[in-house]
Structure formats: structure tokens, C-alpha cells
N, CA and C atoms as a LAMMPS dump frame, in Angstrom:
ITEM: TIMESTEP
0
ITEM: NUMBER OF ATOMS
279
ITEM: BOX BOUNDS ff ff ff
-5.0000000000000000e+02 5.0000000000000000e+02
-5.0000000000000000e+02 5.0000000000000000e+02
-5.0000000000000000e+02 5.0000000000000000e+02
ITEM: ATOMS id mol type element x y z
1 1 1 N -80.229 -418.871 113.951
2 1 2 C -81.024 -417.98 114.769
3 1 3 C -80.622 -416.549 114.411
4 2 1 N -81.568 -416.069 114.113
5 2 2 C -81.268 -414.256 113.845
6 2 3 C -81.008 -413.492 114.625
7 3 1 N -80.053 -412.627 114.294
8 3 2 C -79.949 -411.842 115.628
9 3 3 C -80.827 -410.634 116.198
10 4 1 N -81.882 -410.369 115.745
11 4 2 C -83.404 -409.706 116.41
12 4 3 C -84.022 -410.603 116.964
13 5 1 N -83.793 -412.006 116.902
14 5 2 C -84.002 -413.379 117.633
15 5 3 C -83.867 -412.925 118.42
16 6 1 N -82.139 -413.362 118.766
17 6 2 C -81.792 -413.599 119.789
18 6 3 C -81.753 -412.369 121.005
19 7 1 N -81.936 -411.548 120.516
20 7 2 C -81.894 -410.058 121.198
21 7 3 C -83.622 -409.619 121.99
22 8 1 N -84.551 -410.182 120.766
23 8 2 C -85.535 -410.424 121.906
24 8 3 C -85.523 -411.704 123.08
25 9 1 N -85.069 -412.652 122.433
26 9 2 C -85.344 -413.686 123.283
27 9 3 C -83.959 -413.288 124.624
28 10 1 N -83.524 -412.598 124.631
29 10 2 C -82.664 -412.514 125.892
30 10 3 C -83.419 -411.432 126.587
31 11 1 N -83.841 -410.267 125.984
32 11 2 C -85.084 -408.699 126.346
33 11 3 C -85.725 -409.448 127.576
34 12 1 N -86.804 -410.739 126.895
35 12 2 C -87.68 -411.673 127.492
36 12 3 C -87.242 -412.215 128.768
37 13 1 N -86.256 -412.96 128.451
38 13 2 C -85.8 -413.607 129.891
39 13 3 C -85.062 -412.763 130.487
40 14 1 N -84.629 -411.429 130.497
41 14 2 C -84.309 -410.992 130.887
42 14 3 C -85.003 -410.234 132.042
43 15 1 N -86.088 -409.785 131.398
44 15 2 C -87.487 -409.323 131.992
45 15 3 C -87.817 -410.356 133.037
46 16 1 N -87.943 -411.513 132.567
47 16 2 C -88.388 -412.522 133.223
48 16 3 C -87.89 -412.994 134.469
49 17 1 N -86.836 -412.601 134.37
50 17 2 C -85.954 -413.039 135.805
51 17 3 C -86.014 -412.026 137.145
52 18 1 N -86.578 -410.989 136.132
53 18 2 C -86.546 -409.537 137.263
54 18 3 C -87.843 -409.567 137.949
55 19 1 N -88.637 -410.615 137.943
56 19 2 C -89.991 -410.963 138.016
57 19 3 C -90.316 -411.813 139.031
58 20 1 N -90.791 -411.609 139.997
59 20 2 C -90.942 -412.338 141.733
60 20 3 C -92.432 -412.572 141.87
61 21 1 N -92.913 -413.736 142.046
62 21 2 C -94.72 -414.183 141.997
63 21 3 C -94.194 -414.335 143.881
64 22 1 N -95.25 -413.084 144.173
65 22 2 C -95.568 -412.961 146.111
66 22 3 C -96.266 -413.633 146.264
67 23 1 N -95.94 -414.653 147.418
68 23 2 C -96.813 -415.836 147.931
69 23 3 C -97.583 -415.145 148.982
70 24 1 N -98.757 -415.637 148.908
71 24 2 C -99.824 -415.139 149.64
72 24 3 C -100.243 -415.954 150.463
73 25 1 N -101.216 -416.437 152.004
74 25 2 C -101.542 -417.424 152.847
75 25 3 C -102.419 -417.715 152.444
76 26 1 N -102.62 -418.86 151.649
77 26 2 C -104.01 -419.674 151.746
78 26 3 C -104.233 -420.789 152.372
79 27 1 N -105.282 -420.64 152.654
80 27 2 C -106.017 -421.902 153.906
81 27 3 C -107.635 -422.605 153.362
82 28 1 N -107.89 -423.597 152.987
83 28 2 C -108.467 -424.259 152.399
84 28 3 C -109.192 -425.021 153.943
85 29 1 N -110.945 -424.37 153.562
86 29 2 C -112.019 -424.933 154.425
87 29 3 C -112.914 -425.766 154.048
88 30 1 N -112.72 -426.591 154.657
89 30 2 C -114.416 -427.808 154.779
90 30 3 C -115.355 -427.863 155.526
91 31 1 N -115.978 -428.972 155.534
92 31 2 C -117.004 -428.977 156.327
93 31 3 C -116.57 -429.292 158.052
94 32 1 N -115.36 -429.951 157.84
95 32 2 C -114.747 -430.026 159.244
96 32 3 C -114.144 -428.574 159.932
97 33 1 N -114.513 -427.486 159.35
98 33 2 C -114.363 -426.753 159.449
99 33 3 C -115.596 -425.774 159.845
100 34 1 N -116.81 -425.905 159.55
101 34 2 C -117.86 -425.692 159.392
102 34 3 C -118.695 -424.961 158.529
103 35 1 N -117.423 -425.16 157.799
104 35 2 C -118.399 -424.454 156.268
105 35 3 C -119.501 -425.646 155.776
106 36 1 N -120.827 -425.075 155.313
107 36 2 C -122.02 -426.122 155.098
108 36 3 C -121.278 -427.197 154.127
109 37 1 N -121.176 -426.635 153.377
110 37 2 C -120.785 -427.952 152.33
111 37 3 C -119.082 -427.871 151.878
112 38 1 N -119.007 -428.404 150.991
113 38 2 C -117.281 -428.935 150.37
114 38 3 C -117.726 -428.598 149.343
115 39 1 N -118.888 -428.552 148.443
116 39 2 C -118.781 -428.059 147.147
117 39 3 C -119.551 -427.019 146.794
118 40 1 N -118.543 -426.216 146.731
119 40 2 C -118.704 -424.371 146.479
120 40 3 C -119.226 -423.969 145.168
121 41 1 N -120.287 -423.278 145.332
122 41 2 C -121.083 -422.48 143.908
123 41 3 C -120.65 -421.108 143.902
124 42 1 N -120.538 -420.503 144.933
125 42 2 C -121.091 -419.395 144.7
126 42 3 C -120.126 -418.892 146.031
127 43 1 N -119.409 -417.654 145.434
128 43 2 C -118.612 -416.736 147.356
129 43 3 C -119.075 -415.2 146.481
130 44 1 N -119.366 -414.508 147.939
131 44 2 C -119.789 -413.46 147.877
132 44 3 C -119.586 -412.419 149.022
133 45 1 N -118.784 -410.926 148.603
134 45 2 C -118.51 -410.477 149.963
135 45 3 C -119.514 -408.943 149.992
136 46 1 N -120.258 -409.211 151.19
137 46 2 C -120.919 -407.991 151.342
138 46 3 C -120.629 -406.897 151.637
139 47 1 N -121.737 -405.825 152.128
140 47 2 C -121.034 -404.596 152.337
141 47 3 C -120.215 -404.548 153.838
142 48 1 N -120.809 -405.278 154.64
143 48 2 C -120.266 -405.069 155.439
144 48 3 C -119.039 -405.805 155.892
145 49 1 N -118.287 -406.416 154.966
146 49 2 C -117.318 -407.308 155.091
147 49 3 C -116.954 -408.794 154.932
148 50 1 N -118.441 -409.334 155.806
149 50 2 C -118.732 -410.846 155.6
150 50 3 C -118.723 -411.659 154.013
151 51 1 N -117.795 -412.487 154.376
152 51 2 C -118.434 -413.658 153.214
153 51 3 C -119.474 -414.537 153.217
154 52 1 N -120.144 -414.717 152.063
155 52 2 C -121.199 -415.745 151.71
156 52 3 C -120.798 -416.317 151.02
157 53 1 N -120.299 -417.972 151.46
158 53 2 C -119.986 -418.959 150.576
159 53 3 C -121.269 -419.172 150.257
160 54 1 N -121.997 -420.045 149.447
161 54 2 C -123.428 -420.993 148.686
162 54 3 C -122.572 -422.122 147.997
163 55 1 N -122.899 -423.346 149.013
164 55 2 C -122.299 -424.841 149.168
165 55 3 C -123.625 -425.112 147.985
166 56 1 N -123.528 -426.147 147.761
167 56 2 C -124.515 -427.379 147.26
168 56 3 C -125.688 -427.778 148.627
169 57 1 N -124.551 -427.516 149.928
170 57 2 C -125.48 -428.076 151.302
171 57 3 C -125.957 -427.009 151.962
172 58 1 N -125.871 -425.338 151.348
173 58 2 C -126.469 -424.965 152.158
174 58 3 C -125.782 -423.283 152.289
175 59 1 N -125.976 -422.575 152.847
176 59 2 C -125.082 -421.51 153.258
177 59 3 C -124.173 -420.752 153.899
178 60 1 N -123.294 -420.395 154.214
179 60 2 C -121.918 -420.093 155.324
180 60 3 C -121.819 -418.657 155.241
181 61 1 N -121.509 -418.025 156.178
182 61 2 C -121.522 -416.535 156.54
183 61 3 C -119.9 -416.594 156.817
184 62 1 N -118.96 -415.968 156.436
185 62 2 C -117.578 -416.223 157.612
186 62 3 C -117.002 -414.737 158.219
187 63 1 N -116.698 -414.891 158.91
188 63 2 C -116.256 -413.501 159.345
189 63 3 C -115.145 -413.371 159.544
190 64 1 N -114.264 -414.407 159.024
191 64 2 C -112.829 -414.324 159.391
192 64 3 C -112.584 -415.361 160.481
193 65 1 N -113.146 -415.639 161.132
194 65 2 C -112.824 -416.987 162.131
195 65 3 C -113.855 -417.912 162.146
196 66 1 N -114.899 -417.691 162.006
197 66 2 C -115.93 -418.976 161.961
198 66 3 C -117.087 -418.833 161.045
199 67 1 N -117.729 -419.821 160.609
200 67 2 C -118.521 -420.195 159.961
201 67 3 C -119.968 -419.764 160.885
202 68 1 N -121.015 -419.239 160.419
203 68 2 C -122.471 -418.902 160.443
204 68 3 C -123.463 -419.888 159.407
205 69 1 N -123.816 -421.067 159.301
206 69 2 C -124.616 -421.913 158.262
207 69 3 C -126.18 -421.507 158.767
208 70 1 N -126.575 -421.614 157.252
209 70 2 C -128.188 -421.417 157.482
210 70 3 C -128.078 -422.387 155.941
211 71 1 N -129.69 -422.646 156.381
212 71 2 C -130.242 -424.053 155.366
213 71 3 C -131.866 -423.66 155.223
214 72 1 N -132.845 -424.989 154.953
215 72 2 C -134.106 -424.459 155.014
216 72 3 C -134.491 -424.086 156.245
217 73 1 N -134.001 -424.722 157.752
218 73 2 C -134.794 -424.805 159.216
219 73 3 C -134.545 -422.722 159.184
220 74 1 N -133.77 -421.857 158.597
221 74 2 C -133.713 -420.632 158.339
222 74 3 C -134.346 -419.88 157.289
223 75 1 N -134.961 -420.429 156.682
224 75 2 C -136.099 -419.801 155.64
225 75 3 C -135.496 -420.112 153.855
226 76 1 N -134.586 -420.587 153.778
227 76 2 C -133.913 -421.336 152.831
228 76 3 C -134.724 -421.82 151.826
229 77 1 N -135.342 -421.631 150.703
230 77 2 C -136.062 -421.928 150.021
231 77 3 C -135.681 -423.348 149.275
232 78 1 N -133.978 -423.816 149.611
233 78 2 C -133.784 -425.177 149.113
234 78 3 C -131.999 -425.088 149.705
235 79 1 N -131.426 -426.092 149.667
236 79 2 C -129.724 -426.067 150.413
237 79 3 C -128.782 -425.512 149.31
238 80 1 N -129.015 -425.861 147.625
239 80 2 C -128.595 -425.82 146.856
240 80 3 C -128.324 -423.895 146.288
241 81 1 N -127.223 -423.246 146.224
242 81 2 C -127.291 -422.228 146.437
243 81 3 C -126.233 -421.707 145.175
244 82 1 N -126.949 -421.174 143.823
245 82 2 C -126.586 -420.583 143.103
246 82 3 C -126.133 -419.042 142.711
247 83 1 N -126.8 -418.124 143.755
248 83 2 C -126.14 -417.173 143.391
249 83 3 C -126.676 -416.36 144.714
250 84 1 N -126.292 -415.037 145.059
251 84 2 C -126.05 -414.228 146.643
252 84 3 C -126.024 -412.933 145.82
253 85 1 N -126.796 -412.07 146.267
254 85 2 C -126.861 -410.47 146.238
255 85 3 C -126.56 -410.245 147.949
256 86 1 N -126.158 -408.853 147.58
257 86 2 C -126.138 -408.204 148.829
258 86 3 C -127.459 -406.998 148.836
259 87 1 N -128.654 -407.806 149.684
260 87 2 C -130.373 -406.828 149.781
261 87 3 C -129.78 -405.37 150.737
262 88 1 N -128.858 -405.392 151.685
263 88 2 C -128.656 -404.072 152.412
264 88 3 C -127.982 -403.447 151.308
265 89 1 N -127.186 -403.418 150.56
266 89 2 C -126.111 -402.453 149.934
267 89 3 C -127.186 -401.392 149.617
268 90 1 N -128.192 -401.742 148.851
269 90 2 C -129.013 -400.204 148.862
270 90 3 C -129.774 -399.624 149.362
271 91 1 N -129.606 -400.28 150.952
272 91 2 C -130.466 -399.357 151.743
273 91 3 C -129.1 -398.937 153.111
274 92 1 N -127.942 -398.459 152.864
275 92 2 C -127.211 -398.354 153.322
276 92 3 C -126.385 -398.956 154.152
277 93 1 N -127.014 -400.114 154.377
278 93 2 C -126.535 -401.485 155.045
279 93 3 C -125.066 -401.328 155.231
């Protein structure tokens, strides 16, 4: 082993050790939860804060504590939900 080897390879772990991955809270939602569906296409956060998950079953609004679902009986052109704009952002929404 050379010694510009070994002098990086200690640089490296050296670096490496000085190096802390911050755990963050995650919480994992279903439908028992009341998000529309379990299988997620599409999250989207608007202007005004809210998320838009787009399930396979449909749509979820969250606001931080609960779920808002809309489907077709809401004007839903089908449950299956590929992609979310935000229509207020340019009208100051």
C-alpha cells in the first residue's frame, strides 16, 4: 500500500467519522389513516401550505392532522391521479 494511499484513505475516514446523519420524524400513512389510497403517484405542496397526495384511489388534501379525500362524487374526472398543479399560485392564492 502506498503511502498517498494510505494518507488519503485515513483524510477519508477521517472526514467520515466527523460526519453525523440527523434523524428526522417520520410517520408513514394509509388508508387507515385516511389517506384515499396506499399507492402514492403523485405529493404536491401548495401555496398555501396543504399537501396533495394523488393515490391510485383518489385524492387527499392533509393539513398536518387529517386527511380531506375527494374522488369522482367531487368532480374527479377519474380516482387514478397522475399529476397536481397548484391553479391559485397565479392568481395570488
Amino acid at each position: 500500500m502506498s503511502r498517498a494511499f494510505r494518507v488519503s484513505l485515513f483524510a477519508a475516514l477521517a472526514a467520515a467519522a466527523g460526519l453525523r446523519a440527523e434523524r428526522l420524524p417520520f410517520r408513514v400513512f394509509t388508508t387507515a389513516d385516511g389517506l384515499a389510497g396506499d399507492t402514492v403517484r403523485e405529493i404536491f405542496q401548495d401555496s398555501r401550505g396543504y399537501l396533495w397526495i394523488g393515490t391510485s384511489s383518489g385524492l387527499s388534501r392533509f393539513g398536518g392532522r387529517s386527511f380531506r379525500n375527494y374522488d369522482t362524487r367531487d368532480g374527479l374526472g377519474g380516482v387514478r391521479i397522475d399529476g397536481i398543479v397548484d391553479a391559485l399560485a397565479g392568481l395570488g392564492g
